[in-house]
N, C-alpha and C positions, 0 to 999 in steps of 0.2 A: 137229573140236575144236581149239580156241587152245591155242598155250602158250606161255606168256608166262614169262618171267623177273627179278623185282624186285630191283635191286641197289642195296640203302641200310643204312646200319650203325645206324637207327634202328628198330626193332621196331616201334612206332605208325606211323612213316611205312608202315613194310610192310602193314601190317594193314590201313590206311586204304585204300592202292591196292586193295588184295586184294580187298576188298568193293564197292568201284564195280565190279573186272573183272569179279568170282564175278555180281552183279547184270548186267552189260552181255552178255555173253560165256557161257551157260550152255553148262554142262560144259569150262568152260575150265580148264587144268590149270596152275595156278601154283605155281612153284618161288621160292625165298627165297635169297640170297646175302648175307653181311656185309661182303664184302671183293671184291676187284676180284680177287684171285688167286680167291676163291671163285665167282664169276663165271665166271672163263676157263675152270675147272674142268667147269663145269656144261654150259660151250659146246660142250665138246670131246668130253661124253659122250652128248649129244642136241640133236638140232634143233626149233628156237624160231620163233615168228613173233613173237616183243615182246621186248624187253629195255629194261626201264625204268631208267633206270641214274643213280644219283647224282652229280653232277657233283663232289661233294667226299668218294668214297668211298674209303675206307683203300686205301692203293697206289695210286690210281690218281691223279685231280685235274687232266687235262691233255688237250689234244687229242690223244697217243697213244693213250687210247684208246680211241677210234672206229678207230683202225686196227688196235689189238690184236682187236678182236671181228670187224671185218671180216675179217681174216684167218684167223677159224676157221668163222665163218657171213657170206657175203658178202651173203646177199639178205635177211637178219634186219632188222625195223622196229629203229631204236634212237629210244627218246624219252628227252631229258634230264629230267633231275628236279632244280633247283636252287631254293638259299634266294638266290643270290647275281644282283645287280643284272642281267635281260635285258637290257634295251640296250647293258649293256658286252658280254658276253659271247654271246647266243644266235644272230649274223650268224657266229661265231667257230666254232662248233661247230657250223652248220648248212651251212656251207660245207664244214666237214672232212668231212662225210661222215654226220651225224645226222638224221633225218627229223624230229624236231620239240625243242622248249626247251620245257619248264613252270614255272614257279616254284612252289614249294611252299605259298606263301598262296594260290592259286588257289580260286576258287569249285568245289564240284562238279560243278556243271554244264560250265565251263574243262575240268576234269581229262577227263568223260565226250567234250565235244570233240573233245579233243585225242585222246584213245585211237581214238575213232572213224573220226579223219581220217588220223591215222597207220595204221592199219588197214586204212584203204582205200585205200592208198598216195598220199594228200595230205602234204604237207610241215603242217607246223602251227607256228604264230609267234605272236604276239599281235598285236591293231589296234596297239601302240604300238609292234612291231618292225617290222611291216608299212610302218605312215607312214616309221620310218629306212629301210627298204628302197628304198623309194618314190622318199625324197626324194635317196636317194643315186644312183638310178639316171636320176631327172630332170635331178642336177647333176651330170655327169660329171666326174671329176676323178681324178687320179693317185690309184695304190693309196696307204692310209696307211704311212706310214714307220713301220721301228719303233721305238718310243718313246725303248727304250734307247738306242738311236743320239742322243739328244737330252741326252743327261746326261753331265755331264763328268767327266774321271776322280775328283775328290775324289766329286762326285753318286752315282756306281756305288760306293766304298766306303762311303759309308752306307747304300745301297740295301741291300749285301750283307749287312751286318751289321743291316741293321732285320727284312729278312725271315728272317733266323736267330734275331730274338727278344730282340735286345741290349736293353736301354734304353737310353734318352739318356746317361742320365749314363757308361754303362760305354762307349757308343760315344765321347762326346767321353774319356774315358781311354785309347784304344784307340788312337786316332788324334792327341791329343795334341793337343785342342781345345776350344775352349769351348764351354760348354753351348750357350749362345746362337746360336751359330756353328752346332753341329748341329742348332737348332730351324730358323734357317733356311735349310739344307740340308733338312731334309726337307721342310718348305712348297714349297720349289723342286721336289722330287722328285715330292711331291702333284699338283702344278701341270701339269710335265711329261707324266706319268705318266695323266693322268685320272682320277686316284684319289681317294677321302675318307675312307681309313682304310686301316688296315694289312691289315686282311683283304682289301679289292679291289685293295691293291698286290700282294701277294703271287700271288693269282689271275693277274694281269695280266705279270705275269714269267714267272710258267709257261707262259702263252699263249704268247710272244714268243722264250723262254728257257727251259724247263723243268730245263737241267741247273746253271742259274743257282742258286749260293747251297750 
């Protein structure tokens, strides 16, 4: 019998998984978690062959942890479960230690996949992380730098204060600048950063930074 553990602060998202495993996996026994504390909770009271785990779940949101879960079940499947862009992110956490990346718009047939392969101890990516995998390992080249290393001290204090949620206008009073001035500061940041909005800036700090902000 499987037992699987779904860790997402969404109740539909839950649900959804539950019925492709309860259909894939008969007699499989799934456990529900809100929180990443909730999660670790459940780790530490029984052992699991699945942990589907949300990559933006309460407390958690970081490549810590894959290593907070390994640390209490080391040969546990972990599959990501994200809304947030694969090619930035799914090389990121499959490297840390995660056996596959999902994105949450995924077709069911994707999701059954994916369950499938990770299951049977296959890694699982997508064809379009696969081609970056591919093509990164075709063209060899230096590890990437980290980004923040690329922004300059004024660049890092509006980093700091966009991903705590300031606005423009309270960050240029903050800092004792022009609006203008901070619109292109954060274009530069965007640029730097690889980013196209503040939710995959913020993601992306955590990667590199997590006690960042």
């Amino acid at each position: 019998m499987k037992t699987v553990l779904i860790a997402d602060d969404h109740t539909i998202v839950r649900l959804g998984v539950l019925l492709i495993i309860k259909s894939m996996f008969l007699n499989a026994q799934v456990i529900e978690a809100e929180t990443l504390d909730q999660a670790i909770t459940q780790l530490e009271s029984r052992p699991f062959d699945l942990l589907i785990l949300d990559i933006n779940i309460p407390g958690g949101n970081n490549l810590q942890m894959i290593d907070a879960v390994r640390l209490r079940q080391p040969d546990i499947k972990i599959l990501m479960f994200s809304g947030y862009e694969e090619q930035l992110f799914a090389l990121n956490y499959i490297q840390a230690g995660a056996d596959g990346y999902l994105v949450k718009y995924s077709s069911e047939e994707q999701i059954r996949t994916a369950l499938r392969m990770v299951m049977n101890n296959e890694k699982y990516i997508s064809a379009a992380v696969k081609d970056q995998l591919l093509s990164r390992l075709q063209q060899p080249r230096p590890a990437a730098e980290n980004p923040l290393n690329s922004l300059s001290g004024r660049e890092r204090e509006v980093l700091n204060l966009l991903i705590k949620g300031s606005s423009m206008a309270k960050i240029a009073a903050t800092l004792h600048l022009q609006l203008t001035t901070i619109s292109t500061y954060k274009t530069r940041i965007f640029e730097k950063m690889g980013t196209a909005n503040i939710v995959e800036l913020i993601e992306k700090v955590k990667l590199y930074n997590p006690n960042m902000g």
